[in-house]
C-alpha positions as CSV (number, residue, x, y, z in Angstrom):
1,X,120.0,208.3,43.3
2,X,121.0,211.5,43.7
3,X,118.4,214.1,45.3
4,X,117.8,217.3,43.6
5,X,116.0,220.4,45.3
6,X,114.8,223.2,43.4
7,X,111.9,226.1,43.6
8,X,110.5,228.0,41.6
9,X,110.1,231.6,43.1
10,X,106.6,233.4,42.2
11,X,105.6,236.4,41.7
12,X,103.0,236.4,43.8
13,X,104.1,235.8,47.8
14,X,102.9,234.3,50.2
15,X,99.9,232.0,48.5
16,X,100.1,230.6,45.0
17,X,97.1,231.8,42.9
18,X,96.4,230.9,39.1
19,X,98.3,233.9,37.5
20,X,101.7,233.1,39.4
21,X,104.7,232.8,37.1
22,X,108.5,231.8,37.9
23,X,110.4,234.2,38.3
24,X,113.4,232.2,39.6
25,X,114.3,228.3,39.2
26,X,117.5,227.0,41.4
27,X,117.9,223.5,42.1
28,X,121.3,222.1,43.8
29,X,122.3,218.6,44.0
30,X,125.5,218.3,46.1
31,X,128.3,220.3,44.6
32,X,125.9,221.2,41.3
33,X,123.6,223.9,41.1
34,X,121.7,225.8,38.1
35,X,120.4,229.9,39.1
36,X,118.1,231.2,36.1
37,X,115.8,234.2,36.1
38,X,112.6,234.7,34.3
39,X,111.0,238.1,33.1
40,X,107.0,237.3,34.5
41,X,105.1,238.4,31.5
42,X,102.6,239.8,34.1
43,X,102.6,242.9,36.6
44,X,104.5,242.0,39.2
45,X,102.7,243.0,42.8
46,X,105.2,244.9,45.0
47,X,104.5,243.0,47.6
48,X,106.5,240.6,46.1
49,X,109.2,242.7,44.9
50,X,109.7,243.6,48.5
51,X,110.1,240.7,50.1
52,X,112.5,239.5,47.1
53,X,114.7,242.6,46.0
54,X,113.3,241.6,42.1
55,X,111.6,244.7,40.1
56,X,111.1,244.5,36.4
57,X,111.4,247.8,34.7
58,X,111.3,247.8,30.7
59,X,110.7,244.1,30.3
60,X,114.3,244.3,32.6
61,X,114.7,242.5,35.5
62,X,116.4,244.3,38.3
63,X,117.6,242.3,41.9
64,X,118.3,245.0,44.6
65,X,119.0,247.7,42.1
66,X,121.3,245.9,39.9
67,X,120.1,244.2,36.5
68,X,120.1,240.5,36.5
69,X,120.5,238.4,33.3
70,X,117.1,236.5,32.1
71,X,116.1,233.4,29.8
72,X,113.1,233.0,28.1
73,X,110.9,230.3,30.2
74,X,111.3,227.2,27.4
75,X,115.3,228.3,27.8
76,X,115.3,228.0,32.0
77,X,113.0,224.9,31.2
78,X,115.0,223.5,29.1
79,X,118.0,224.2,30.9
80,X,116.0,222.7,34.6
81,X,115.7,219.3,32.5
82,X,119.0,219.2,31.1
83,X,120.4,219.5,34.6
84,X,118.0,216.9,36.0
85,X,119.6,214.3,33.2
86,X,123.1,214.8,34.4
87,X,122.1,213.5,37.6
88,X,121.1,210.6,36.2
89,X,117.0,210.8,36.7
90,X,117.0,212.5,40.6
91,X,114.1,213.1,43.1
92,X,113.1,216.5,43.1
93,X,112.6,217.4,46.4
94,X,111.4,220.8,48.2
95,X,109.9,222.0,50.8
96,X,105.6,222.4,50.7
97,X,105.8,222.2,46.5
98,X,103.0,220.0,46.4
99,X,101.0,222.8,47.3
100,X,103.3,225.7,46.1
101,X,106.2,224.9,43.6
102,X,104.9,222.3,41.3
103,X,101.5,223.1,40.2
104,X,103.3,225.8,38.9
105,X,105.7,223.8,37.1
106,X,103.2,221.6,35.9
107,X,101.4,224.9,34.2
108,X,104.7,226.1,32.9
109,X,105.6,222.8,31.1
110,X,102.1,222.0,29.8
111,X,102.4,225.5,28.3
112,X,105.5,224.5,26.5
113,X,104.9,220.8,25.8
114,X,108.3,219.8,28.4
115,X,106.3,217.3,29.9
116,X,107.2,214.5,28.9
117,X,110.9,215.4,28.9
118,X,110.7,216.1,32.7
119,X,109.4,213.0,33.5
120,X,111.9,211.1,31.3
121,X,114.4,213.1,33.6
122,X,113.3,212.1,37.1
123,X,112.6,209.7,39.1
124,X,109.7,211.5,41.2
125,X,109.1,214.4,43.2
126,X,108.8,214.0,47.4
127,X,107.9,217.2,49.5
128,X,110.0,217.5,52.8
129,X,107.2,219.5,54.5
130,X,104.8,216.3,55.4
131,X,108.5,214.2,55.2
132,X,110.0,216.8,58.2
133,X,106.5,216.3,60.2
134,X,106.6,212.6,60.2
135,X,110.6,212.5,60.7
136,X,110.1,215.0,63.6
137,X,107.1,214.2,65.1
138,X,108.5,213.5,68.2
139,X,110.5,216.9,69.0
140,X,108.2,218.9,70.4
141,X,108.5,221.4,67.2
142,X,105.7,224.4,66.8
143,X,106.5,225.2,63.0
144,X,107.6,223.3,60.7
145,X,108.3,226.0,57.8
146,X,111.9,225.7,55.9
147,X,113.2,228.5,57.8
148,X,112.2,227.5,61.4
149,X,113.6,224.1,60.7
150,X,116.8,225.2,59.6
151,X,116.9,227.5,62.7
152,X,115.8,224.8,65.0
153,X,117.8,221.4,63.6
154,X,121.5,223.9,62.1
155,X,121.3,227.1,64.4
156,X,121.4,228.9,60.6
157,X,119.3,232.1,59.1
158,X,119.4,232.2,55.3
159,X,117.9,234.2,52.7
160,X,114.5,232.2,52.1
161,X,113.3,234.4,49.3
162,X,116.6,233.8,47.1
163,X,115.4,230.5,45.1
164,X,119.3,229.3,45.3
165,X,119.8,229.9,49.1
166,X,116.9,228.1,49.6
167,X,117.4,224.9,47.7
168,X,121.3,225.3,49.5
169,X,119.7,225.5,52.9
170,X,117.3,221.9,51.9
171,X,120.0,220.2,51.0
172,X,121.4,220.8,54.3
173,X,118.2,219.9,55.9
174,X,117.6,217.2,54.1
175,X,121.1,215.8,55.7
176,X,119.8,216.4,58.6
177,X,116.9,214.2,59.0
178,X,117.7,211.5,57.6
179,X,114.7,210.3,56.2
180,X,114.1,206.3,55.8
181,X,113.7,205.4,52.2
182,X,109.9,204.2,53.4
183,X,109.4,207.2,54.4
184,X,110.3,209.1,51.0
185,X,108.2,206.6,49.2
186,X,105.2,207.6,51.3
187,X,105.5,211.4,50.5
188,X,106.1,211.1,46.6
189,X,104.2,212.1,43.9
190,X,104.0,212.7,40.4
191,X,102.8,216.2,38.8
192,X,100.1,214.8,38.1
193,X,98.9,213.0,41.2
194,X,99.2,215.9,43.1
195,X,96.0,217.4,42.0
196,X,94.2,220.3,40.0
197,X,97.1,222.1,38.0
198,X,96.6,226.1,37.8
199,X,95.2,227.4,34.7
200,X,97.3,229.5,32.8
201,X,96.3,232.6,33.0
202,X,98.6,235.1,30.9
203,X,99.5,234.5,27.2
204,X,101.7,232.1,25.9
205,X,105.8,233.2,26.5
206,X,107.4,235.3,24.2
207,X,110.5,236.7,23.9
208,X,111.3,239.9,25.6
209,X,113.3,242.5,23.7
210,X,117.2,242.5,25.3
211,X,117.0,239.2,26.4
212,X,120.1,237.2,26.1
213,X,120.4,233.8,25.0
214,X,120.6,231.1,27.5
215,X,124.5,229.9,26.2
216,X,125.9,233.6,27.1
217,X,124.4,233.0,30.8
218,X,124.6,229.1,31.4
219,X,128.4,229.7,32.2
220,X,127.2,232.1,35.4
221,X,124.2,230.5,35.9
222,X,125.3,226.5,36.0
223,X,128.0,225.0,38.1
224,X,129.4,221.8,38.3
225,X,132.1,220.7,40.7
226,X,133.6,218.1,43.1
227,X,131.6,221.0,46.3
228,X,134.5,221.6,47.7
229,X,134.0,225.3,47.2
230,X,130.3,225.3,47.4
231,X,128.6,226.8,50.4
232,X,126.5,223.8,51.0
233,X,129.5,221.6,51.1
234,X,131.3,223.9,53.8
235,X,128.4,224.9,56.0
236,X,124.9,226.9,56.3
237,X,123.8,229.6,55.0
238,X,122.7,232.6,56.5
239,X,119.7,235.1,55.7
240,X,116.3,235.6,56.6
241,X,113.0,233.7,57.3
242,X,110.2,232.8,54.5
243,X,106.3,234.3,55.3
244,X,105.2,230.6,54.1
245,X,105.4,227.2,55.6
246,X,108.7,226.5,53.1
């Protein structure tokens, strides 16, 4: 069973409130990864465009100055679960998304009725956060966020508030601690044993004007190899920290 790790970035940084959209969804499994953008349908703080480079000007969506190609949510949805099912029904894992990640997954496809084709997809979701502090108990460690962790267990700095960097830096985490298959039983979930879902907030997705369809992206956005030339496969990446325990 091969584990997948993917976030969702938000809009709204640090804590997760009800009118929080994706913005981002990566997930990497191995030598396979999938990068998709959203346009957020609501403002976008700038506190959250500074910490992540992403401004939206137009209904565009710029990274760092430069436009970035976008998918309407059901597309990057759609895409997420079709990437899960060549894995052959994966754990998603990632760091604090009981909390953070999925209940805004779980709004996003109740909103577009993908429920039930996630599910078929996976085989569960387990959050390394409570996985790392059990593993680690015994190290002495002050923080446990994603960042500090792969500081403290790979010497590495990576840029936390890229989704894809982040899900590449898990993986190598995950490697790392070697978790005991009773211990990921005791941290999965479903999304819906995880608790009250977010209420959406914002109108239901639309399609933006410009807005190219997901085929003309997939090509950049999807790729599947043997990881020989993936940076996860030759070492760590390199960045900087996350304001959240991720």
């Amino acid at each position: 069973m091969s584990p997948c790790m993917k976030r969702p970035l938000s809009k709204c940084l640090p804590s997760p409130g009800r009118d929080c959209e994706i913005v981002q969804l990566a997930a990497v499994s191995g030598g396979h990864f999938l990068n998709l953008y959203v346009v957020p349908r609501c403002r976008m703080e700038r506190g959250a465009s500074r910490v992540t480079g992403l401004r939206v000007r137009r209904q565009r969506l710029y990274l760092r100055r430069r436009l970035v190609p976008t998918n309407s949510l059901r597309e990057v949805l759609v895409a997420f679960i079709a990437f899960l099912r060549m894995l052959g029904r994966p754990l998603v894992l990632g760091h604090n998304i009981r909390r953070f990640d999925c209940p805004l997954l779980a709004r996003a496809l109740d909103q577009l009725d993908l429920g039930v084709q996630f599910w078929s997809a996976v085989s569960g979701c387990v959050d390394t956060l409570p996985l790392a502090r059990e593993t680690l108990k015994d190290r002495g460690l002050q923080s446990f966020r994603q960042t500090d962790l792969v500081r403290e267990l790979l010497g590495a700095d990576y840029e936390a508030h890229d989704a894809l960097e982040d899900v590449r830096a898990l993986q190598a985490l995950y490697g790392e601690l070697r978790p005991s298959p009773e211990s990921i039983r005791r941290h999965g979930f479903t999304l819906d044993t995880m608790g009250d879902k977010p209420a959406p907030k914002c109108k239901a997705p639309r399609e933006l004007p410009g807005q190219r369809s997901l085929w003309e992206n997939l090509r950049a956005a999807v790729k599947v190899n043997d990881g020989k030339d993936d940076p996860a496969e030759r070492g760590r990446a390199s960045g900087e920290g996350n304001t959240k325990e991720r």
